[in-house]
C-alpha positions in Angstrom: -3.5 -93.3 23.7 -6.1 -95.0 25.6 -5.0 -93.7 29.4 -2.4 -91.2 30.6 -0.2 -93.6 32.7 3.4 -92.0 32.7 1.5 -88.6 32.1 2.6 -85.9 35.0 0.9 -82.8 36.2 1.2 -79.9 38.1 -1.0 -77.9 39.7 0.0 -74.0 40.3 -0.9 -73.5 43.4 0.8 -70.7 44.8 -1.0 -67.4 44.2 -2.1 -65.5 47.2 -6.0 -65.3 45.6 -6.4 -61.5 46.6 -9.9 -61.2 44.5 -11.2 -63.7 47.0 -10.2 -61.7 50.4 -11.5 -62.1 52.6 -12.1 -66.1 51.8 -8.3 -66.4 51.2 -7.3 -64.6 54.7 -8.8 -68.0 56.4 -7.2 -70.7 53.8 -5.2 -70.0 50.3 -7.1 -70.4 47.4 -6.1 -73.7 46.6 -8.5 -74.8 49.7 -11.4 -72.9 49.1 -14.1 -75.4 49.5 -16.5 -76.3 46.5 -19.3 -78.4 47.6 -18.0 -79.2 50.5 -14.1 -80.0 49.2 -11.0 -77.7 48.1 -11.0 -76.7 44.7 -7.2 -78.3 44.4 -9.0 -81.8 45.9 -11.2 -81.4 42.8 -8.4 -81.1 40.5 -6.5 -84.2 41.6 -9.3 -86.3 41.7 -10.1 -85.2 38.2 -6.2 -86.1 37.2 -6.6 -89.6 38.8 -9.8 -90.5 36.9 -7.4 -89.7 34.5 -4.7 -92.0 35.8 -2.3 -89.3 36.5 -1.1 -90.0 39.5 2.3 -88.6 39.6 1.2 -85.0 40.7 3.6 -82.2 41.6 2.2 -78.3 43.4 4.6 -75.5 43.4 3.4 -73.0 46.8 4.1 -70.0 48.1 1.0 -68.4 50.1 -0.1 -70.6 53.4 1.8 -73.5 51.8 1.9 -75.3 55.6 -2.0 -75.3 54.8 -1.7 -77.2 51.8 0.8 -79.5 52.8 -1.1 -80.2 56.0 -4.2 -81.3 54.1 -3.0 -83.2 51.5 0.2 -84.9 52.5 1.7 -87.1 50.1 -1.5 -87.3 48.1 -1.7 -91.2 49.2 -4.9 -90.7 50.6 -6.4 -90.0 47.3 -4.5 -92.3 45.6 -1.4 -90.7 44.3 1.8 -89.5 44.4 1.7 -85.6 45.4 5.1 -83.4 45.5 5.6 -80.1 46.3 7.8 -77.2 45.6 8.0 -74.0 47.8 8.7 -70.6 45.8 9.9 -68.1 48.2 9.0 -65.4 45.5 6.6 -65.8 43.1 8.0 -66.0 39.8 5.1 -66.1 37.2 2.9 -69.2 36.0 5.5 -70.5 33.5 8.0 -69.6 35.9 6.3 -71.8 38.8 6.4 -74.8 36.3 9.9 -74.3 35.5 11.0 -74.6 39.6 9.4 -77.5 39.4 11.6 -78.3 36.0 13.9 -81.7 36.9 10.6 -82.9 38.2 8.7 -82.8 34.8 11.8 -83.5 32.1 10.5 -87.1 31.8 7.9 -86.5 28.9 4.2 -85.3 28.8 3.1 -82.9 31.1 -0.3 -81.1 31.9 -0.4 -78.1 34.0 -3.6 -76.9 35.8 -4.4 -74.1 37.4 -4.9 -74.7 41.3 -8.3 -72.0 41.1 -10.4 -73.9 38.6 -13.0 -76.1 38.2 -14.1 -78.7 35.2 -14.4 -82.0 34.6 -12.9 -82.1 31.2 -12.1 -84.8 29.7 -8.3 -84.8 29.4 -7.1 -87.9 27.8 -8.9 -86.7 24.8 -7.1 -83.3 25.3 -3.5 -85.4 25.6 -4.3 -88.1 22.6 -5.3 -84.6 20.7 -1.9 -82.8 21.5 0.1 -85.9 20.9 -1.7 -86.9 17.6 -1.0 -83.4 16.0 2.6 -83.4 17.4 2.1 -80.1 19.3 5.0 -78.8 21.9 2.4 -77.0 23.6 -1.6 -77.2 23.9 -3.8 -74.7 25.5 -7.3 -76.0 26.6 -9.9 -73.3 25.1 -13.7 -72.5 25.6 -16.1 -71.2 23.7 -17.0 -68.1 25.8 -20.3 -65.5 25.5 -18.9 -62.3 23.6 -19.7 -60.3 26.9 -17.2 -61.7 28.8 -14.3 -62.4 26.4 -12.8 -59.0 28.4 -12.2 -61.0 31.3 -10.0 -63.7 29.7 -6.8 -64.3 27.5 -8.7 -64.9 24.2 -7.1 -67.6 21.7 -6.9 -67.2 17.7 -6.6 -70.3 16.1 -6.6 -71.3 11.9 -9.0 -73.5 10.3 -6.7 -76.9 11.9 -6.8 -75.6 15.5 -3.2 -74.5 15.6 -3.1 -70.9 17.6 -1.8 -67.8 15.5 -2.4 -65.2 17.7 -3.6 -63.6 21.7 -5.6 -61.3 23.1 -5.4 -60.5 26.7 -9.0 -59.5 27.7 -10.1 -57.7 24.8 -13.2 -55.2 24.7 -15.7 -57.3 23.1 -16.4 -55.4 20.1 -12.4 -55.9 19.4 -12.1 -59.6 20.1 -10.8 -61.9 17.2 -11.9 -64.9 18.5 -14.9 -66.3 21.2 -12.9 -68.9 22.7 -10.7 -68.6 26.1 -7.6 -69.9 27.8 -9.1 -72.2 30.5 -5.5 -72.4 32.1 -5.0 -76.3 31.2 -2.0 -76.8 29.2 0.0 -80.0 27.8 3.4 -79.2 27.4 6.8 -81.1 26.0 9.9 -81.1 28.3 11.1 -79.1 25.2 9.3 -76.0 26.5 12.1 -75.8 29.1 14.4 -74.7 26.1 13.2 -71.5 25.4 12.5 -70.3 28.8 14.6 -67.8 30.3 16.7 -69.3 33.6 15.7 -66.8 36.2 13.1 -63.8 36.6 9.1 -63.8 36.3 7.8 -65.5 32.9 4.0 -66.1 32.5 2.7 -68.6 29.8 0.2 -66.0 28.1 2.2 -62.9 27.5 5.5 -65.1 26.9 6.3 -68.5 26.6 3.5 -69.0 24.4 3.6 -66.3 22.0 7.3 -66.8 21.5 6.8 -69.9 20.8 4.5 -69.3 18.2 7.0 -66.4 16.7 9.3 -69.2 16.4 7.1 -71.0 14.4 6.4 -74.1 16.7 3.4 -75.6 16.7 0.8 -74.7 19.8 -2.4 -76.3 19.5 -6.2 -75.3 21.0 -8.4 -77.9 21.8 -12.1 -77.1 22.7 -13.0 -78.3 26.1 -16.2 -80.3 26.3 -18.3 -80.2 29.2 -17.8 -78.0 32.7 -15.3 -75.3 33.2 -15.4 -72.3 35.6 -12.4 -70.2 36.8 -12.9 -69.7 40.6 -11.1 -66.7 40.7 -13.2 -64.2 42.0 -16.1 -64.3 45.4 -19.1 -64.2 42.0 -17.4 -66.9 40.4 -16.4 -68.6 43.4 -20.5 -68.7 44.0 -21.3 -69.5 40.8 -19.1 -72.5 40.9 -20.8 -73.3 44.4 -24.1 -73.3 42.7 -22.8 -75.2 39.4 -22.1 -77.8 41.7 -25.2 -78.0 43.7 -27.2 -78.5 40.1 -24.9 -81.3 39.2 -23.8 -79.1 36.4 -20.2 -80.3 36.9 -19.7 -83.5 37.2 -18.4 -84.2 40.8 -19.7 -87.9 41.1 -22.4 -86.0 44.6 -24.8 -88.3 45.4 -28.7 -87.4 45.5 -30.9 -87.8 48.5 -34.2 -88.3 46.7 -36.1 -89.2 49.8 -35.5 -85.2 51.0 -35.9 -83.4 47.7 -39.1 -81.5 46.0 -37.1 -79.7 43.3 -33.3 -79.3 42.1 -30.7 -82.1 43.9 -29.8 -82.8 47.1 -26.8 -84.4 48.7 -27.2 -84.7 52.4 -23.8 -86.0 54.3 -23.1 -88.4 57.1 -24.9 -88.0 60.8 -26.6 -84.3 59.3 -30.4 -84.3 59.9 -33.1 -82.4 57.8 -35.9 -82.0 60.6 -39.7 -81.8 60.4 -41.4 -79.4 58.1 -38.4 -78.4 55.7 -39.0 -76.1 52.4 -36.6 -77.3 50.0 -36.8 -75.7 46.6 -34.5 -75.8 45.0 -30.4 -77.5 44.9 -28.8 -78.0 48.4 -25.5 -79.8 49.3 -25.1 -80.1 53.2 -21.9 -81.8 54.8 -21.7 -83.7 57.5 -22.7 -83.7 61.0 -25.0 -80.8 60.3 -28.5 -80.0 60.8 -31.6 -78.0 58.6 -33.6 -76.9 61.8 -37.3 -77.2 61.3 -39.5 -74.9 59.4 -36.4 -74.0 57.5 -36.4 -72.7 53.7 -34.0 -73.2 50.9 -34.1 -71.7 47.9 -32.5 -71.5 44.6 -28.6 -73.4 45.2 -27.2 -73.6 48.3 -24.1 -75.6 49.8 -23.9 -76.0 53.9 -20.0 -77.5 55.2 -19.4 -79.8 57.8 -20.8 -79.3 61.3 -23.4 -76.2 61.5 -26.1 -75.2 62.8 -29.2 -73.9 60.7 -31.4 -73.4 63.5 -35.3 -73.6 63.3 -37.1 -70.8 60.8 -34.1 -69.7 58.8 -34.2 -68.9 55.1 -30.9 -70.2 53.3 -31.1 -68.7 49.2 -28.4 -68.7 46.9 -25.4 -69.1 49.7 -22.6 -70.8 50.9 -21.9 -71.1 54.6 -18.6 -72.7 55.3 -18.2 -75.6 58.1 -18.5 -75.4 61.7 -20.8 -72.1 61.3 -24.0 -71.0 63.3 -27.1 -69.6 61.8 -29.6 -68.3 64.3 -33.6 -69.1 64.4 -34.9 -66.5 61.9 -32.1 -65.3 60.2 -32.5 -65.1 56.3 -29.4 -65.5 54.3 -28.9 -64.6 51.0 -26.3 -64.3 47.7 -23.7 -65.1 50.7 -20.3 -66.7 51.8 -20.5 -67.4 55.0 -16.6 -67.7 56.3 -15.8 -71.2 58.8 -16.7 -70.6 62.5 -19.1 -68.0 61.6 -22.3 -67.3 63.4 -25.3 -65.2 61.9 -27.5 -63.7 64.8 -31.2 -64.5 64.7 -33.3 -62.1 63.2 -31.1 -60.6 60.7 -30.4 -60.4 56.8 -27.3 -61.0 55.1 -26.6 -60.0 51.5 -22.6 -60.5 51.5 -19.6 -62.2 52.6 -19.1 -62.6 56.1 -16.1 -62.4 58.4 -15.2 -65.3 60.9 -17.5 -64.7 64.0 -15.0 -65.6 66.7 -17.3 -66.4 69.3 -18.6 -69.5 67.1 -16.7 -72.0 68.2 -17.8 -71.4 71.7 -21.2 -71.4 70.7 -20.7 -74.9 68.6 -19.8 -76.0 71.9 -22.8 -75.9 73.7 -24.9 -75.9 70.5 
């Protein structure tokens, strides 16, 4: 198989992303900006590099949001359809809503709260060559955090034989993870139950297995992250900023000491800047002078970083203030924020509402 054309996918987009309150009372998690662009923008791209471009999204929380930004996908250069749940109904059960959409072959499902730039044709040719009705993209995970995942037992030809959902590590069978990428068969429709919740880890896929149909794990090469939670979400932030996914940023050599830098359109980096470290900034924004970064940090579109501030480790969303002096650390700074001068920040912050006012006559 040497592209996906005729390949679907769907993105399961619909959770309400409660671990990320309060980043998910402003936008659903689908939106939640990594360098600069929504995790789900991330995901589509990745699937058209691909050349799957026949992309479906089942919703359910802020799905106006999501529809508003995207459209009909043409923008990016495919075909994006959507399907509203009024009541959750699972992850497997979100896929089978979307069901007479996906009955014409092939399918990959994503997850809308990760990021990775696997490579998924080799994860299709894989699942296709060994005839599988379902594949689950696995990584190899550090034992001390196998409790925070579904982990995946596989024999010595990669077909799974057994589950664990986040095992203690000292009890784990297995280091490698569900990274919530699947390729599935139409077939998989079958043995799913018409109505009610139905999740993929606990159900479809062990049933399947009971029924002694085979359900492949491939190892994914390269970057994955779930964005699931405000650490990760950061962490992701930060992968991003060191180029440690692949997002195809540019670097802005001419600014940089250390790290990588992507500076957007119209922002400025003024006179006498410390950068040391990894910083992505969007665009129309501006690094005051005398400013510090340090470690990874990502600025949005349109702020302010007056003169004398210390950005380290954070991510300040777009159209957000930070005052002369202010020092800003292991942060999220929430849109339309502003941070008053003088002060420290060590967590996330709620929407200022006085910002956009101040942007205004900034």
């Amino acid at each position: 198989m040497k592209n996906l054309e005729g390949v679907n996918a769907i993105v399961l987009a619909a959770g309400v992303g409660s671990r990320l309150d309060p980043l998910t009372s402003q936008v659903p998690k689908p939106l939640v900006p990594i360098a600069n662009v929504p995790v789900m923008e991330h995901i589509i791209r990745l699937l058209k590099k691909h050349q799957i471009k026949n992309i479906h999204a089942n919703l359910h929380y802020m799905p106006e949001k999501i529809v508003e930004y995207f459209g009909d996908g043409s923008q990016l250069g495919v075909n994006l359809q959507f399907k509203y749940e009024p009541q959750l109904s699972g992850d497997a059960g979100g896929v089978r809503a979307c069901r007479q959409l996906l009955m014409g072959g092939t399918f990959v499902v994503l997850m809308g709260d990760l990021l990775t730039d696997a490579d998924l044709t080799r994860i299709v040719r894989e699942h296709k060559e060994k005839k599988a009705i379902a594949s689950i993209a696995v990584k190899q995970m550090p034992q001390e955090e196998l409790n925070r995942f579904g982990v995946v037992v596989t024999d010595n030809q990669g077909f799974i034989k057994g589950f664990q959902e986040k095992p203690d590590a000292k009890d784990a069978l297995s280091d490698r993870v569900s990274t919530g990428i699947y390729v599935l068969e139409p077939e998989v429709f079958h043995h799913m139950p018409a109505m009610g919740e139905y999740g993929f880890g606990r159900q479809l896929f062990p049933e399947l297995i009971e029924k002694g149909l085979p359900v492949l794990g491939i190892d994914v090469e390269g970057y994955w992250s779930d964005v699931g939670t405000i650490e990760q979400y950061r962490q992701a932030n930060f992968d991003a900023a060191r180029r440690r996914v692949n997002l195809g940023l540019p670097d802005a050599k001419a600014y940089r000491q250390n790290g990588k830098l992507t500076v957007g359109e119209r922002s400025v980096i003024e006179y006498g800047c410390d950068i040391d470290g990894s910083l992505v900034m969007g665009t129309n924004s501006r690094l005051g002078a005398g400013s510090v970064v340090m470690g990874n940090v990502v600025v949005g579109d349109n702020c302010v970083i007056e003169p004398g501030t210390v950005l380290k480790d954070c991510v300040i969303w777009s159209n957000s203030i930070v005052r002369s002096g202010a020092y800003v650390e292991h942060s999220v700074i929430c849109s339309g924020s502003v941070v008053p001068n003088e002060t420290k920040h060590f967590e996330v912050n709620y929407v200022s509402a006085q910002a956009e006012e101040e942007m205004q006559a900034a």
